[in-house]
C-alpha positions, -999 to 999 in steps of 0.1 A, spaced: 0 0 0 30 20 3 27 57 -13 -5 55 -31 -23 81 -11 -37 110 -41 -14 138 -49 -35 165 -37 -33 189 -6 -57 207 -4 -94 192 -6 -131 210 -11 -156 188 6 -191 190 -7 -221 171 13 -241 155 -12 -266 128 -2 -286 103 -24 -264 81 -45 -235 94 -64 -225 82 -102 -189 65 -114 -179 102 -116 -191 115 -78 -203 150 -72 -214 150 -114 -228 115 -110 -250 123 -85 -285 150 -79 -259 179 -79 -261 204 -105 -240 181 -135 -233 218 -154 -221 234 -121 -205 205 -107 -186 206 -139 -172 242 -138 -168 234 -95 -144 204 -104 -128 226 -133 -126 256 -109 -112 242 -80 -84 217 -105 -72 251 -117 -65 256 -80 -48 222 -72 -77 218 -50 -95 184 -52 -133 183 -52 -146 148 -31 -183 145 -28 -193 134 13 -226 126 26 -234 115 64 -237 77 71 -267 63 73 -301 89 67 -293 125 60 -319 140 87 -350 156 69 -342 196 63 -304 195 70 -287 223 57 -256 209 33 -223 215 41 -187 223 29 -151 222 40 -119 235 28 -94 213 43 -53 221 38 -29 188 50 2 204 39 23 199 67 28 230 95 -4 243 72 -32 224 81 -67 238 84 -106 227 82 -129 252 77 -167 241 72 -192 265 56 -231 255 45 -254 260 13 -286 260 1 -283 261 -42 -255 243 -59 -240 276 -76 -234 294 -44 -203 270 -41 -188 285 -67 -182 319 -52 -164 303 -19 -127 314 -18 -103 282 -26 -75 301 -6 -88 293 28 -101 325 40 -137 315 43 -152 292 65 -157 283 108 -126 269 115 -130 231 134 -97 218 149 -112 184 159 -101 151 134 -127 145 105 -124 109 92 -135 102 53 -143 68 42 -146 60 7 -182 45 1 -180 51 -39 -202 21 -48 -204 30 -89 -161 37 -81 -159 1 -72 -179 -24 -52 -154 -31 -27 -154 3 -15 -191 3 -7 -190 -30 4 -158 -24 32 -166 14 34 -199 13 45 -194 -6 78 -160 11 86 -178 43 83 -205 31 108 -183 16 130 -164 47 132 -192 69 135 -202 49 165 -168 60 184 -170 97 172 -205 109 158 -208 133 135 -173 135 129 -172 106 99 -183 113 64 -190 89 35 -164 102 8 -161 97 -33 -135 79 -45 -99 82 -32 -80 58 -52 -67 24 -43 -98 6 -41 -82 -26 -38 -71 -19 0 -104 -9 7 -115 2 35 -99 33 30 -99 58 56 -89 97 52 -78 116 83 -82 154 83 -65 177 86 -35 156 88 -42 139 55 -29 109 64 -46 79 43 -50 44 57 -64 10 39 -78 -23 46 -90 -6 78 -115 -31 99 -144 -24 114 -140 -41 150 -106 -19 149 -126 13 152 -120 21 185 -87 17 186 -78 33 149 -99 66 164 -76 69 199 -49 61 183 -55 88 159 -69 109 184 -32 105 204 -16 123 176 1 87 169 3 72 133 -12 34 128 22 26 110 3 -15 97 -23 7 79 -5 37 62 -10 43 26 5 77 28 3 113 36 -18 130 8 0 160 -15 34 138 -11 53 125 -41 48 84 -41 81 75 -29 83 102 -2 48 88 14 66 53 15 96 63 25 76 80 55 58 52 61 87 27 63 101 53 88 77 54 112 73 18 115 112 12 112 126 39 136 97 30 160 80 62 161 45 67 167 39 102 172 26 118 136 47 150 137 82 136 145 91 131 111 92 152 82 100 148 40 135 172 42 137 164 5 138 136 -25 161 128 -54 162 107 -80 199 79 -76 191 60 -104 166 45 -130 138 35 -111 147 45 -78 148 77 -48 165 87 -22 139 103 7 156 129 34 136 124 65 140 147 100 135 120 124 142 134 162 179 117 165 186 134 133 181 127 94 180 96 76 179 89 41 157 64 26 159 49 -3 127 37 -26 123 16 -51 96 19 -80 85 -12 -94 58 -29 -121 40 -50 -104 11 -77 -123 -16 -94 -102 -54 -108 -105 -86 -97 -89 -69 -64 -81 -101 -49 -74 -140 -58 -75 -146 -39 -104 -115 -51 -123 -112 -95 -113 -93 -102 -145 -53 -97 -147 -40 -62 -138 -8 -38 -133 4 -15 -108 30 5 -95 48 -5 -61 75 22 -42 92 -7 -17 119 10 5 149 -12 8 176 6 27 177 32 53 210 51 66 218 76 90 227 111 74 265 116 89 
């Protein structure tokens, strides 16, 4: 799973309920027209549009929301606003100065049925299981990539992404979380990272034994070779570079939507050193 979280850092949120299409937010009762020029809108940006909706029944009369969320790290921010007509979200400001701030953890789950059955399928029940532990802090979420490690879980603002996330683990994933500490087993990546910066982050908190999410930080990456990267991490004993390894990788039944033979592309750290 390593380094597959999306490239994106900063996210627009738009509640949504009913069911949403292969393409979310223009798949679904939104607007298509103005969920078009939204998407276009906030790309232009570098801001990524995901479609949420509450789980289980929206309550009759709720007033939808939106969030402007920024993971970049030292930068991060959740801002929540509401609407009643689909245009109005095209006048919010993408730059973050609109919005109630909220500095409590939001967790995303994708439940993008039309995406891929699996996420629906492991979603759904994650999401419920969550929202148990935390009400009204979990969203159902449009499709994140990587539906093959369904369930995938998105933590804001942190942006850290996790997969093949279990329900029964809910209470354990949310004060773990909660703690400010990383699940190190379940971590995709960190969101708006290149691929073999998120792995090599990943390998690094599982492989220097530290837990706590903002002990370690990308210094900087650079290419060594065809194929592979070397990742500068600030770790708290000092820096250590890691070096990944991009690879083709061929399986079957990659995800529910896709059973027959597929590709993909693996970053697999395989050395770590100690910056002298």
């Amino acid at each position: 799973m390593l380094g597959t979280a999306f490239p994106a850092s900063l996210l627009l949120l738009v509640e949504q309920p009913g069911p949403w299409g292969r393409t979310g937010l223009r798949g679904s009762r939104f607007d298509h027209a103005t969920a078009a020029m939204l998407e276009a809108h906030a790309d232009a940006a570098g801001v990524r549009v995901l479609a949420i909706r509450r789980p289980g029944r929206t309550p009759r009369g709720a007033v939808r929301r939106w969030a402007l969320v920024d993971c970049r790290p030292g930068d991060t921010s959740l801002r929540w606003g509401h609407y009643h007509e689909d245009a109005e979200l095209l006048d919010v400001p993408l730059d973050g100065s609109a919005g109630v701030v909220d500095e409590a953890p939001l967790y995303l789950v994708c439940a993008h049925s039309k995406h891929d059955a699996c996420c629906a399928l492991r979603g759904r029940a994650v999401a419920a299981a969550l929202a148990t532990e935390r009400p009204g802090r979990v969203w159902e979420c449009s499709h994140v990539g990587g539906d093959r490690f369904a369930a995938n879980v998105l933590v804001l603002p942190a942006g850290l992404l996790y997969g093949r996330v279990l329900p029964f683990a809910a209470p354990e994933f949310v004060e773990t979380t909660e703690r400010g500490e990383v699940v190190g087993a379940l971590l995709r990546g960190r969101v708006g990272l290149k691929p073999a910066a998120q792995a090599a982050l990943a390998f690094a908190y599982e492989h220097l034994a530290v837990r706590r999410e903002a002990a370690l930080a990308v210094v900087a990456v650079r290419a060594s070779g065809e194929g592979e990267s070397v990742v500068r991490i600030r770790a708290p004993h000092g820096l250590v570079d890691v070096t990944v390894r991009m690879e083709r990788m061929r399986g079957d039944g990659l995800t529910c939507s896709q059973p027959g033979r597929g590709s993909f592309l693996a970053f697999r750290p395989v050395t770590a050193a100690a910056v002298e």
